[in-house]
Backbone as CSV, one residue per row, in Angstrom:
resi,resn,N_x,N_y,N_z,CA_x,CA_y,CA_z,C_x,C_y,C_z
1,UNK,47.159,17.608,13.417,45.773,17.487,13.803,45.643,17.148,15.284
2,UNK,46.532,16.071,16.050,46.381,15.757,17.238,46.913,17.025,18.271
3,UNK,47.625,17.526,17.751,48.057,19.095,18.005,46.965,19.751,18.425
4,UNK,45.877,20.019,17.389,44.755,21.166,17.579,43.787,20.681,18.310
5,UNK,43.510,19.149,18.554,42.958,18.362,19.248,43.277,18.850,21.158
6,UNK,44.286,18.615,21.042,45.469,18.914,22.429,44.627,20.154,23.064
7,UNK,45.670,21.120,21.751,45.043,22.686,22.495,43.322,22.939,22.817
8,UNK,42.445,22.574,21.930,41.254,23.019,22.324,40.542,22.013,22.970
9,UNK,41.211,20.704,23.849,41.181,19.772,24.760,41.363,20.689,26.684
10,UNK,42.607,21.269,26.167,43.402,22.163,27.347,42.584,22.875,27.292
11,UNK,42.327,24.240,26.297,41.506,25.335,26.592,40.135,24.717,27.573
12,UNK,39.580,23.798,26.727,38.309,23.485,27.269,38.743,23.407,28.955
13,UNK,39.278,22.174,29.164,39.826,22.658,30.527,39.920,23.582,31.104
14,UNK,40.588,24.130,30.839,41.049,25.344,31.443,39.951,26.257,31.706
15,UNK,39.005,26.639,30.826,37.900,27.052,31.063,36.985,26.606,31.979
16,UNK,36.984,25.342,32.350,36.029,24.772,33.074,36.193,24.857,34.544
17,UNK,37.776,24.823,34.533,38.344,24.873,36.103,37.849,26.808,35.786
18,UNK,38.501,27.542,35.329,38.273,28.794,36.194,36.368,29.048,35.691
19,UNK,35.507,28.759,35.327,34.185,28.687,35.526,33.552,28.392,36.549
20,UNK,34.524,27.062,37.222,34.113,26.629,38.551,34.603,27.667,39.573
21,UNK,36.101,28.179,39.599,36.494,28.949,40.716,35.451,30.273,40.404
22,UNK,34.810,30.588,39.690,33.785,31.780,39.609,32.834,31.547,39.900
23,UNK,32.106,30.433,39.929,30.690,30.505,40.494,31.027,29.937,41.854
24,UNK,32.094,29.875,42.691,32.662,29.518,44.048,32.403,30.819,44.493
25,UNK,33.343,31.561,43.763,33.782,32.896,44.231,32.254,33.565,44.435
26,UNK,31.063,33.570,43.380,30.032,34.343,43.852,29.097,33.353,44.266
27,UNK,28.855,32.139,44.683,28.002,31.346,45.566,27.463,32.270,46.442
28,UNK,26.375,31.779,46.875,26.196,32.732,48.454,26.702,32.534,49.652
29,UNK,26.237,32.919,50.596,26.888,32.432,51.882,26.116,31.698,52.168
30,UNK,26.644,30.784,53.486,25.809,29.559,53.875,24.907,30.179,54.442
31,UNK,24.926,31.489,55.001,23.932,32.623,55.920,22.781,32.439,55.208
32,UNK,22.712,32.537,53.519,21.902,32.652,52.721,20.492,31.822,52.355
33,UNK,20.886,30.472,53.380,19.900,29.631,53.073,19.176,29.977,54.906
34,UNK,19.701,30.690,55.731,18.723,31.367,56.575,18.016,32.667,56.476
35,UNK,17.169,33.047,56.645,16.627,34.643,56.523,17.860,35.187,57.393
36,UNK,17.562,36.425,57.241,18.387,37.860,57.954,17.619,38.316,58.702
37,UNK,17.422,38.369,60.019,16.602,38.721,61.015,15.833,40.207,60.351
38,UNK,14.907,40.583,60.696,14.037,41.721,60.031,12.943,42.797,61.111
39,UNK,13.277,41.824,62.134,12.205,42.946,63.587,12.631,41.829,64.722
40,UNK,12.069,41.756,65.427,11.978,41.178,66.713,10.646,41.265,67.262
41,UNK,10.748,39.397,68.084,9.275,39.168,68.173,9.237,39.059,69.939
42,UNK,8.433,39.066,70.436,7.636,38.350,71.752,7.191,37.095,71.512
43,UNK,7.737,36.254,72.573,7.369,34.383,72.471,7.469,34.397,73.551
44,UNK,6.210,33.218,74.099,6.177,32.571,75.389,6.344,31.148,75.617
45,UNK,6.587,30.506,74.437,7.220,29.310,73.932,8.133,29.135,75.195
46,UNK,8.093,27.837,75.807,9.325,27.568,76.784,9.260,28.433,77.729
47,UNK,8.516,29.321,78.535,8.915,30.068,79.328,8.016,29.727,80.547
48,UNK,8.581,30.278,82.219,7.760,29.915,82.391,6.147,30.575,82.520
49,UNK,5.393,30.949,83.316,4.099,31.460,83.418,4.128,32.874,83.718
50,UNK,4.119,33.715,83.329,4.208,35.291,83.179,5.297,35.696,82.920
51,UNK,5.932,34.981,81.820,7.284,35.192,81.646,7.408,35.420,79.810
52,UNK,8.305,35.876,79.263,8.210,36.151,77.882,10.100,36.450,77.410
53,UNK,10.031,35.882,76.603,11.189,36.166,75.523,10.902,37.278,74.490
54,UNK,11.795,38.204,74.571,11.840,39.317,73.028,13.418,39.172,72.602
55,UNK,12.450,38.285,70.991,14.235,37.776,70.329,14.101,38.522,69.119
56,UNK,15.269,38.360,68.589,15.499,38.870,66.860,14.840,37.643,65.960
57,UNK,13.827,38.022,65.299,13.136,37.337,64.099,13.333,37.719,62.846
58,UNK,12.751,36.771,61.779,12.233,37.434,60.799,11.189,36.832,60.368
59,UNK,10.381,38.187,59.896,9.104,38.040,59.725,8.728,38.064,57.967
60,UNK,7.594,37.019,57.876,7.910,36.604,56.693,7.120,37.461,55.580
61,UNK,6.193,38.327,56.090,5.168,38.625,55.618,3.953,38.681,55.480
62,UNK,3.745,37.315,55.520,2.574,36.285,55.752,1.936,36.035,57.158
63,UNK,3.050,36.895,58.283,2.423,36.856,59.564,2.937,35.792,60.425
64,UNK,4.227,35.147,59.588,5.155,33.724,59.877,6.035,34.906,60.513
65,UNK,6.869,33.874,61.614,7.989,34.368,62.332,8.759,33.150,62.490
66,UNK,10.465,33.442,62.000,11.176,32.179,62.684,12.265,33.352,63.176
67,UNK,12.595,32.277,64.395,13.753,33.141,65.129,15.428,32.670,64.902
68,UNK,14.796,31.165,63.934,16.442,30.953,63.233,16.776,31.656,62.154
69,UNK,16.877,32.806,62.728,17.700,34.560,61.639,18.942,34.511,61.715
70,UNK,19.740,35.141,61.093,21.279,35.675,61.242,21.065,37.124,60.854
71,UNK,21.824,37.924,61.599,22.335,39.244,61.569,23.983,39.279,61.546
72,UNK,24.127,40.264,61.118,25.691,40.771,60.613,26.300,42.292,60.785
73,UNK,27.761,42.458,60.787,27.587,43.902,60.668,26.859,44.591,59.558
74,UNK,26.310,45.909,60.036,25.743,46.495,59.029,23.726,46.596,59.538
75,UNK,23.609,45.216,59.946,22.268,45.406,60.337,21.621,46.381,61.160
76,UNK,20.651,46.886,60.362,19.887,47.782,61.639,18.315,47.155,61.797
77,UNK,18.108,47.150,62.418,16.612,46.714,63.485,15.989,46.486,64.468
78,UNK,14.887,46.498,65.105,14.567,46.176,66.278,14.845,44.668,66.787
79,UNK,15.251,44.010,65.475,15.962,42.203,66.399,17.846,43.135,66.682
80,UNK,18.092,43.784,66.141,19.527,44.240,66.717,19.321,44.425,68.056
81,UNK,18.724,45.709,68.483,17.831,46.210,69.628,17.566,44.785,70.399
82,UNK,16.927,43.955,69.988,16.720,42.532,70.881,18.013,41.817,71.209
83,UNK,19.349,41.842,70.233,20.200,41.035,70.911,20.938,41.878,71.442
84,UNK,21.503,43.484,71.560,21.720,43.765,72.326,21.476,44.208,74.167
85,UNK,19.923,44.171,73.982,19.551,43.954,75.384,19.816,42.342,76.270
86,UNK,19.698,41.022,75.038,19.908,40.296,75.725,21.599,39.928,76.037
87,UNK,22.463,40.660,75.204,23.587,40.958,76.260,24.073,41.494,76.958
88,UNK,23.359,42.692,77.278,23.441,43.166,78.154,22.966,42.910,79.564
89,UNK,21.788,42.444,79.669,21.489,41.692,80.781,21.549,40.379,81.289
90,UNK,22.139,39.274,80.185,22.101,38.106,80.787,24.374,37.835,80.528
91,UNK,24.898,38.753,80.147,26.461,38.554,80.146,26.838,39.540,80.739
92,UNK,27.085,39.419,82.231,27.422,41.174,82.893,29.447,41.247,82.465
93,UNK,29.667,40.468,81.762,31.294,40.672,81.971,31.619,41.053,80.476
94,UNK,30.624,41.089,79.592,30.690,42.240,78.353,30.279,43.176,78.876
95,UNK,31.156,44.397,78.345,30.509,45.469,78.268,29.375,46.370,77.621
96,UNK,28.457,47.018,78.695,27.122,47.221,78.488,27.145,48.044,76.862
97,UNK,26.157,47.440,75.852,26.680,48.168,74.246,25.148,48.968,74.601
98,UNK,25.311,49.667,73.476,23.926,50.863,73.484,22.716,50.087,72.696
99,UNK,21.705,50.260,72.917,21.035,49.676,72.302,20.718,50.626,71.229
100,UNK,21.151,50.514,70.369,20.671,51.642,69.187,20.386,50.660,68.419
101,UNK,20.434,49.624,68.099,19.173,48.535,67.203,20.750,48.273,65.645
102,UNK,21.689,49.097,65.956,22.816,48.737,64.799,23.766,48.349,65.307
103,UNK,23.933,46.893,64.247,25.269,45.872,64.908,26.155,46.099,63.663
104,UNK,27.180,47.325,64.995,28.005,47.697,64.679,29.478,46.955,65.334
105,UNK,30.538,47.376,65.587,31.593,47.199,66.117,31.849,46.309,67.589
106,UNK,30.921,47.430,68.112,30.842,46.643,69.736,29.888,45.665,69.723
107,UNK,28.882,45.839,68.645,27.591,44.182,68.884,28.383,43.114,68.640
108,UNK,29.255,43.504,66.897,29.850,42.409,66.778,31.339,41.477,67.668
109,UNK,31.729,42.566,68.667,32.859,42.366,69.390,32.278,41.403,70.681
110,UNK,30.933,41.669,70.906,30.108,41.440,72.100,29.483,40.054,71.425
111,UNK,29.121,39.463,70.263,28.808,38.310,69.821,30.284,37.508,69.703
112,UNK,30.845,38.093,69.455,32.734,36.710,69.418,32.380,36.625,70.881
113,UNK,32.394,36.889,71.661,32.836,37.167,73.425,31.721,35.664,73.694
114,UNK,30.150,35.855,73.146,29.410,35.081,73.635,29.758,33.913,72.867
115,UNK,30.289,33.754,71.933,30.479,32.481,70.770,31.765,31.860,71.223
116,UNK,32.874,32.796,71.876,33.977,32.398,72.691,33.465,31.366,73.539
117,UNK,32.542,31.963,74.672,32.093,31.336,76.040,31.385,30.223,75.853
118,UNK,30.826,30.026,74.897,29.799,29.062,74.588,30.721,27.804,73.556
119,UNK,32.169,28.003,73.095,32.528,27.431,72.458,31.873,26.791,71.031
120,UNK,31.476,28.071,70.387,30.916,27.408,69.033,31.806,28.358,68.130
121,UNK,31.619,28.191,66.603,32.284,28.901,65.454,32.264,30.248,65.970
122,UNK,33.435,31.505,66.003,33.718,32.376,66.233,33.511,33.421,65.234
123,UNK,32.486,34.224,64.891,32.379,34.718,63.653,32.117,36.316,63.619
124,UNK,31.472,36.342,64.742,30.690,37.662,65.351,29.220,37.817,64.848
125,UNK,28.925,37.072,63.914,27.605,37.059,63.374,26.730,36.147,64.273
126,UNK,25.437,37.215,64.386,24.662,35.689,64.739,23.497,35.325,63.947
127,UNK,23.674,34.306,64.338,22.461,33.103,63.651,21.945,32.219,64.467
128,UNK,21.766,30.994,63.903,20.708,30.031,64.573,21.472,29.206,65.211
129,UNK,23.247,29.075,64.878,24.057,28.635,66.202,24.262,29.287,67.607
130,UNK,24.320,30.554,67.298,24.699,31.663,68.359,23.403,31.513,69.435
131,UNK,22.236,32.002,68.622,20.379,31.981,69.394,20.617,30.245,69.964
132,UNK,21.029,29.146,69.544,20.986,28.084,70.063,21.706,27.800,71.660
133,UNK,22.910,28.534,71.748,23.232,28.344,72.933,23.235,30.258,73.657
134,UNK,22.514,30.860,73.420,22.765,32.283,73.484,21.830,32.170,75.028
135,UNK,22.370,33.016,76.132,21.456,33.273,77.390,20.355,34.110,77.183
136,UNK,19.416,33.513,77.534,18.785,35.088,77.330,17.359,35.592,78.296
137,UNK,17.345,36.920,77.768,16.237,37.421,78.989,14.699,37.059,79.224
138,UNK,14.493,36.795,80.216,12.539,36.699,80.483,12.512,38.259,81.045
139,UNK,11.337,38.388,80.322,10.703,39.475,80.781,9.598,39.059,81.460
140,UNK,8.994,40.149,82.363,7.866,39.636,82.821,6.890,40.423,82.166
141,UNK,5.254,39.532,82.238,4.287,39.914,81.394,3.392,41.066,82.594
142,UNK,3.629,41.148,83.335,2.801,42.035,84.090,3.475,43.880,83.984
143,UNK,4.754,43.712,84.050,5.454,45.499,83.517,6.413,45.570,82.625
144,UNK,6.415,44.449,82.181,7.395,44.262,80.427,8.955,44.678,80.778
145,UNK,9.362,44.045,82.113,10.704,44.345,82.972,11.374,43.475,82.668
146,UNK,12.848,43.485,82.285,13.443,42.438,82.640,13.055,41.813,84.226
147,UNK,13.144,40.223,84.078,12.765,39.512,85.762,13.989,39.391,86.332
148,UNK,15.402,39.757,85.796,16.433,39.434,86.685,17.245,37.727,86.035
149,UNK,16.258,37.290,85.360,16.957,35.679,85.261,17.016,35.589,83.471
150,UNK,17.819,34.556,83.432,18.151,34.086,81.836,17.704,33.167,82.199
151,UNK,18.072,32.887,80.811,17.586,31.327,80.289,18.018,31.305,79.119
């Protein structure tokens, strides 16, 4: 009897540990508790006076915008399109990527480079660490030009 006790003591175990390594295995990513960038917005937040930021957002629906998004390979959108212009003009020692709005190979080769320089987690993805220390462009509000300066 203490026998059959044993075994369906173990099984139970045993079950419980690999139940746990399975809902590990499909958890989400920590990405998951941020949106996935979805367009790109215009903000004058922080800037100075005829000056404007165009970052990668996501937009909620509701007419809400937060710009703490993450993008990944695979993404296509006009916030792709937004972080590749802002590396292109505010990191002249990456090389210039196309802006075709998909972070592909070179976006993501061109985000390690900025996550290198900036010394944060190296991932190629960005998110709301990367946008936190990321340079980036003012445009000006009078011909929607880059002004020449980061921030």
């Amino acid at each position: 009897m203490n026998r059959n006790r044993f075994k369906v003591g173990a099984i139970s175990a045993i079950t419980g540990v690999i139940s746990t390594l399975l809902v590990g295995l499909t958890a989400s990513p920590a990405s998951a508790a941020t949106p996935e960038c979805n367009t790109a917005k215009v903000t004058t937040l922080g800037t100075p006076s005829g000056r404007y930021l165009y970052l990668p957002a996501y937009n909620n629906g509701g007419g809400g915008y937060l710009f703490d998004c993450w993008m990944a390979y695979g993404t296509r959108n006009s916030g792709v399109r937004a972080l590749q212009a802002a590396i292109n003009h505010c990191y002249n020692h990456i090389p210039n990527l196309v802006p075709d709005g998909i972070y592909g190979d070179a976006t993501k080769a061109a985000v390690r480079t900025v996550q290198t320089q900036h010394r944060i987690h190296v991932d190629g993805e960005y998110g709301p660490d990367t946008y936190s220390v990321m340079l980036l462009p003012l445009y000006r509000t009078v011909d929607n030009r880059f002004s020449g300066t980061c921030m």
